[in-house]
C-alpha positions as CSV (number, residue, x, y, z in Angstrom):
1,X,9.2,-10.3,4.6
2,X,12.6,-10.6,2.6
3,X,15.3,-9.0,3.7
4,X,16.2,-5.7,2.0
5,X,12.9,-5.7,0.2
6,X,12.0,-2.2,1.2
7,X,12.1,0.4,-2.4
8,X,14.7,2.8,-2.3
9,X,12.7,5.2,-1.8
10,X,11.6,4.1,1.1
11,X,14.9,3.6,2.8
12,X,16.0,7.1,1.6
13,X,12.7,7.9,3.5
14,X,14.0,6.5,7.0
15,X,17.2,7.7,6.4
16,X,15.8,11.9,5.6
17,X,13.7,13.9,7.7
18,X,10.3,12.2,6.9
19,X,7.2,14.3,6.4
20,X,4.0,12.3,7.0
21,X,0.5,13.6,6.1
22,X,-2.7,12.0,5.9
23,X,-1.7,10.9,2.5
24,X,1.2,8.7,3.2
25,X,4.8,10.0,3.7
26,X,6.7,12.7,1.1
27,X,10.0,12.5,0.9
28,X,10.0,15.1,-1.9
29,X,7.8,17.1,-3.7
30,X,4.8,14.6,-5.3
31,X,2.1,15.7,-7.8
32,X,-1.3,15.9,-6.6
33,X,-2.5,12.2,-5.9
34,X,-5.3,10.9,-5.0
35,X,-4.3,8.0,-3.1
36,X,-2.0,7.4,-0.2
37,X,1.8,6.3,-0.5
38,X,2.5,4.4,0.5
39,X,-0.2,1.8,-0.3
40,X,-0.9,-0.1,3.4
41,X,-4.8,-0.5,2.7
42,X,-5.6,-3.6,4.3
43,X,-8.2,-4.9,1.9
44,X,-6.2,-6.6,-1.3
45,X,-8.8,-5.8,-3.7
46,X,-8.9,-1.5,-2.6
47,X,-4.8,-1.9,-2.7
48,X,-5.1,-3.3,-6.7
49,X,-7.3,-0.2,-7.0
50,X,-5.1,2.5,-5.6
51,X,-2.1,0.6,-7.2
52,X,-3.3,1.0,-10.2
53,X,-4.5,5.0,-10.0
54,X,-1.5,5.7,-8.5
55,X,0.5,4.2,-11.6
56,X,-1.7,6.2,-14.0
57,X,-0.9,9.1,-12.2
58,X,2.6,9.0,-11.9
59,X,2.8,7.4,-15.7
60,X,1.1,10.3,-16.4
61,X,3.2,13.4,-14.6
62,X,6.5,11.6,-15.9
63,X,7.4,11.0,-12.3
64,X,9.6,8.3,-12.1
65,X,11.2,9.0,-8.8
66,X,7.6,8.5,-7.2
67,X,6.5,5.8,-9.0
68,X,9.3,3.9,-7.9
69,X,8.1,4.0,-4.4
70,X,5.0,1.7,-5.6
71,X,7.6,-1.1,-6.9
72,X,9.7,-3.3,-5.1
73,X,13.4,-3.5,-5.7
74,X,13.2,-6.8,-7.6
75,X,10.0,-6.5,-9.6
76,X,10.0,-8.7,-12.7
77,X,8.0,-7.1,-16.0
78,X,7.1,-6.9,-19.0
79,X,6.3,-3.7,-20.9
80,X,5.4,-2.1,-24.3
81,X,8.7,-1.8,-25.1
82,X,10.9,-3.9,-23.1
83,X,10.5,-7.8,-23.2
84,X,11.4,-8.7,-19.7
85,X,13.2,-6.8,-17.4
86,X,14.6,-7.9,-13.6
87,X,15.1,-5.0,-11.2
88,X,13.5,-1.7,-10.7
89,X,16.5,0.3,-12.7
90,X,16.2,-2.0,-15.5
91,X,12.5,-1.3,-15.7
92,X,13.0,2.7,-15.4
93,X,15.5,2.4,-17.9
94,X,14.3,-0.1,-20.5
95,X,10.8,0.9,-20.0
96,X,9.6,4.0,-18.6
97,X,12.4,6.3,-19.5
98,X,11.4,5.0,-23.3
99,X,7.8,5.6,-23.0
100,X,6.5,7.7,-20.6
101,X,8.0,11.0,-22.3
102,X,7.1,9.7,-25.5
103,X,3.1,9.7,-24.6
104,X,0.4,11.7,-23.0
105,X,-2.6,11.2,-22.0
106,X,-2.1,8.4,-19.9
107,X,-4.7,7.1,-18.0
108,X,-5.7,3.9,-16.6
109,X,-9.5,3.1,-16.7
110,X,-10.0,2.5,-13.1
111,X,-13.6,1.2,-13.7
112,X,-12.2,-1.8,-15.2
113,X,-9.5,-2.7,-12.4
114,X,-10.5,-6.2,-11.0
115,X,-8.4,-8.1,-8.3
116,X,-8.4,-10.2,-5.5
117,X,-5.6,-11.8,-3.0
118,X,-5.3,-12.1,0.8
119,X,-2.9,-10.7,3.2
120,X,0.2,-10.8,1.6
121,X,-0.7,-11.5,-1.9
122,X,-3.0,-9.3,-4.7
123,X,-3.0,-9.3,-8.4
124,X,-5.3,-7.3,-10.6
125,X,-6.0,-6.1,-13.7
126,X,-6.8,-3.4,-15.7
127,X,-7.1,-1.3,-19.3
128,X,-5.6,1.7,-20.2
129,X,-5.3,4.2,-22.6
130,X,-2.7,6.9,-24.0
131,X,-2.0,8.9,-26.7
132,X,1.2,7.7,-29.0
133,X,2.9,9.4,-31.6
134,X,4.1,8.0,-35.2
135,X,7.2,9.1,-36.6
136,X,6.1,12.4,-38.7
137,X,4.7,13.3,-34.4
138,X,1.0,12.8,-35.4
139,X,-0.9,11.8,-32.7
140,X,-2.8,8.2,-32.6
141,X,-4.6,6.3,-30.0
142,X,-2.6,3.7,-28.3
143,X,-4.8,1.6,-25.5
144,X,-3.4,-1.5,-23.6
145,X,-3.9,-3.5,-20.9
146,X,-2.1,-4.4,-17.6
147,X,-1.9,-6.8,-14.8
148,X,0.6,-6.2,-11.7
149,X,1.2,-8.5,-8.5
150,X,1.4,-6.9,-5.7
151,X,3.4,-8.6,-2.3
152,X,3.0,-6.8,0.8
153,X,6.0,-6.5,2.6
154,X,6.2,-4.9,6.1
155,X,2.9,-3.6,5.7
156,X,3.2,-1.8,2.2
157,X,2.0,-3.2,-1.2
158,X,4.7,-3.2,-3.9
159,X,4.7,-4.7,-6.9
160,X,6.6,-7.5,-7.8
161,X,5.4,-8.1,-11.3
162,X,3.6,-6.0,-14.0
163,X,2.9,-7.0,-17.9
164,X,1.7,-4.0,-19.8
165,X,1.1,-4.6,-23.5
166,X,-0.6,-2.8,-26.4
167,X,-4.0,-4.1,-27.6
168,X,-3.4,-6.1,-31.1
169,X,-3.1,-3.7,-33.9
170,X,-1.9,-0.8,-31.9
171,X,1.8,0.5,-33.2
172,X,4.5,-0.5,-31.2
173,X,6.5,2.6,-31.2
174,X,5.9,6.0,-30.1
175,X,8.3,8.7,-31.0
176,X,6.8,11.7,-29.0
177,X,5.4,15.0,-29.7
178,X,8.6,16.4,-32.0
């Protein structure tokens, strides 16, 4: 386990009155999941899976806050939009916050998630799909594909690396609904 590893949200977690359920602890108001967070499932393989669903949910409801609870503080990534970034505020920033209000629709094909790992190591990956938008707003189909790392540290997956990219052809850049 590295030292200070944990996300932010989960230190604001032990540091605020905690709330845990049988889906996983809520610090604050969380859309309607359908996986636990956090992610402590001990097989790698059913981790990658609820990784993954959990991602497409939270890519999906614009939640930023929650999905950062999934990531570890010093994830490394690639994206659509940003080439590499180091550090979970550089990925919100250069990443998310330029994307995921620019899209709907976004959903990650869980039938094709494949992984494997051990105890402390998973990687998987997947194919998802979205809806972009071109300049004039007009909607066009924009799939892609992913693969994440995941480390488990005290007991939690988080990942520590994700690549997203567009399949070839599909436009780079999405300007949102108008």
């Amino acid at each position: 386990m590295k030292e200070g590893s944990l996300s932010r949200l989960q230190k604001r977690c032990a540091d605020e009155r905690i709330i845990r359920t049988n889906c996983g602890i809520l610090c604050h108001p969380m859309p309607n999941l359908s996986c636990a967070i956090p992610i402590t499932e001990p097989d790698p393989e059913s981790a990658v899976l609820q990784w993954f669903t959990l991602l497409g949910e939270l890519c999906a409801a614009i939640d930023y806050d929650t999905a950062e609870s999934i990531f570890a503080d010093d994830v490394v990534s690639f994206g659509t939009r940003a080439d590499i970034v180091t550090g979970l505020d550089n990925l919100r920033r250069n990443q998310w916050e330029g994307i995921w209000g620019n899209i709907t629709e976004f959903k990650v094909a869980t039938e094709s998630v494949q992984g494997s790992g051990n105890q402390e190591v998973a990687w998987g990956v997947a194919i998802w799909t979205s809806t972009g938008f071109d300049e004039d707003h007009k909607p066009f189909h924009r799939p892609g594909r992913a693969t994440v790392t995941l480390e488990r540290r005290d007991g939690t997956w988080l990942a520590t690396h994700t690549h997203f990219s567009l399949n070839p052809g599909t436009p780079s850049k999405t300007y949102g609904r108008g």
